[in-house]
Phi, psi and omega in degrees: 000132196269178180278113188278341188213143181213137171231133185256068208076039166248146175223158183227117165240157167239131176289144192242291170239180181319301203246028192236127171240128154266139186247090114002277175231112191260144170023085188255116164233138175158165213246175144203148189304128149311116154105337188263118153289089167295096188278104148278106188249172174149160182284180188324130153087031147311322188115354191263344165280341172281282178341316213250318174320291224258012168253350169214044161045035152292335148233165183264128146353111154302310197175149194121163170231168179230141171208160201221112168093355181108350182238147192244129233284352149322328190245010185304162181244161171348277193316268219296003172273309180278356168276329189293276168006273186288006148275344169216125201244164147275145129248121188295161161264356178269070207284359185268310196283347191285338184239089175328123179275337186268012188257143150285153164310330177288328184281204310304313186308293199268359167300305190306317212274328158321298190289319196225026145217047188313339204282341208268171190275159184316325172320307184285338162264354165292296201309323192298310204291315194290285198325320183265029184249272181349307178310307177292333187109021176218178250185105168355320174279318202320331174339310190271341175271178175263168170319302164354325217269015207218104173333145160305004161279278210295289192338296186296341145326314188280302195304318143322316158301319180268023156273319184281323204304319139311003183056037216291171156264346178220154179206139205273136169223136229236075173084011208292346176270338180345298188277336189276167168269177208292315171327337208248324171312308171309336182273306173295313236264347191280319165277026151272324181299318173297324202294316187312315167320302195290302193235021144067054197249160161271113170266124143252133189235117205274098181198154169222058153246088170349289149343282177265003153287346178249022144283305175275005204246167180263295184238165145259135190234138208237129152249160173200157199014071164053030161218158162320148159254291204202155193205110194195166185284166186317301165311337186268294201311320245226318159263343161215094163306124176247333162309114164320311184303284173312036157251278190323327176273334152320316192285352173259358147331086151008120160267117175290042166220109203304307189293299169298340186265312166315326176254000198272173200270110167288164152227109178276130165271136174274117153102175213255141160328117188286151180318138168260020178241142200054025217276193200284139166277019166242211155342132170273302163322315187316332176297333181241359172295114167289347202252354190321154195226178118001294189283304173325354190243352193239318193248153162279144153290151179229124153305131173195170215257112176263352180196155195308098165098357203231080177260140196222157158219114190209067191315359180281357182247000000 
């Protein structure tokens, strides 16, 4: 299966003052598959929602490339930039600030079918625009109303409809569960599954509830202060962790079973994720390593595949 979207050596920094840089996202490299969910995890403040912003050029590149289709979207000209758009949509995580409280549902829904279907007629973007509120799990009357009028389960629904409303091939989805409760959570994330089924879409879904990233996702990718740890399919990552770090964060998954959740061995990381602005030019992890050596403090580790399909950046590998 060839690659729909491949990122190379990509960074994103924010200048903060004259001489202070935050690397956001520093030197990020992996592919993801037509048709393939790809999960990024890691804790608050990692890098993973500024990665998924700047793979669906909602920011510009520090460096680095990204390419969709084979091109690469830094270097799009007008037209193909706007072709690019509408093949890669979003859902946010916030379904309350995400949605313009002064829009009715149909226009949010139908602002996308405006920009990138003028040709079709007002008939042909109602009728489009109901289907796909059916498709989500809402109703024809929801057409006329505002967002206000709506739970946060429902919201995030609308946002999936005008993401789909354009017919993308891939969609960055950013946290889509975070804000909801858990019942409501089971629910978006089994009808993302279902939309994949159905219209053959590509996902990255960006979250850092572990749990329900090794329900929908084929691989994961683990991030920490804006680099790869480790990238491997969901079943190798889940069942054998080799990143110290992604150890730490397996053994802290919940277990539903009250006896086993009592014995089982946690691994506590010592001491607070360090600041990304400016940070040590070697091993990132090193601060919090029970395994830190010598070499980790003078070299970064580079990702590499210690075992088929299965990338770590680690000197212990």
């Amino acid at each position: 299966m060839e690659n729909l979207v491949e990122v190379k050596n990509l960074k994103k920094y924010f200048r903060i003052r004259k001489n202070k840089i935050l690397k956001a996202v520093d030197d990020v490299s992996f592919s993801i598959k037509k048709g393939e969910t790809l999960g990024l995890v890691g804790e608050s403040g990692c890098g993973k929602t500024t990665c998924g912003r700047t793979i669906a050029r909602l920011y510009s590149a520090t460096d680095g490339i990204v390419k969709f289709n084979g091109e690469d979207i830094h270097k799009l000209n007008k037209a193909n930039l706007k072709s690019f758009k509408k093949d890669m949509q979003m859902i946010f995580q916030d379904p309350y600030a995400s949605l313009n409280p002064r829009m009715t549902v149909g226009s949010i829904i139908l602002e996308g079918l405006e920009v990138h279907y003028p040709e079709l007629t007002a008939k042909n973007k109602n009728d489009r625009a109901y289907k796909l509120l059916e498709l989500v799990g809402l109703n024809k009357e929801h057409f006329q109303r505002f967002p206000h009028e709506f739970s946060g389960g429902q919201r995030q629904r609308i946002g999936i409809a005008r993401a789909l409303a354009v017919e993308p091939k891939c969609i960055v989805c950013d946290e889509p569960i975070s804000a909801l409760d858990v019942s409501i959570q089971a629910q978006i994330v089994n009808l993302l599954i279902k939309l994949q089924k159905d219209f053959g879409l590509t996902y990255l879904f960006i979250a850092h509830d572990l749990s329900m990233v090794k329900h929908i996702s084929d691989r994961v990718g683990v991030m920490y202060l804006g680099a790869l740890m480790e990238i491997t399919s969901s079943k190798k990552l889940y069942s054998n962790p080799l990143h110290p770090y992604t150890k730490a964060l397996i053994s802290a998954i919940p277990i539903p079973d009250p006896d086993i959740e009592e014995n089982k061995k946690v691994i506590k990381l010592e001491g607070e994720v360090p600041s990304p602005i400016n940070p040590k030019p070697w091993c990132k992890f090193s601060e919090r390593c029970k395994y830190v050596s010598k070499k980790c403090r003078e070299i970064p580790p580079k990702l590499k595949e210690v075992e088929k399909d299965h990338f770590v950046a680690c000197h212990l590998f």
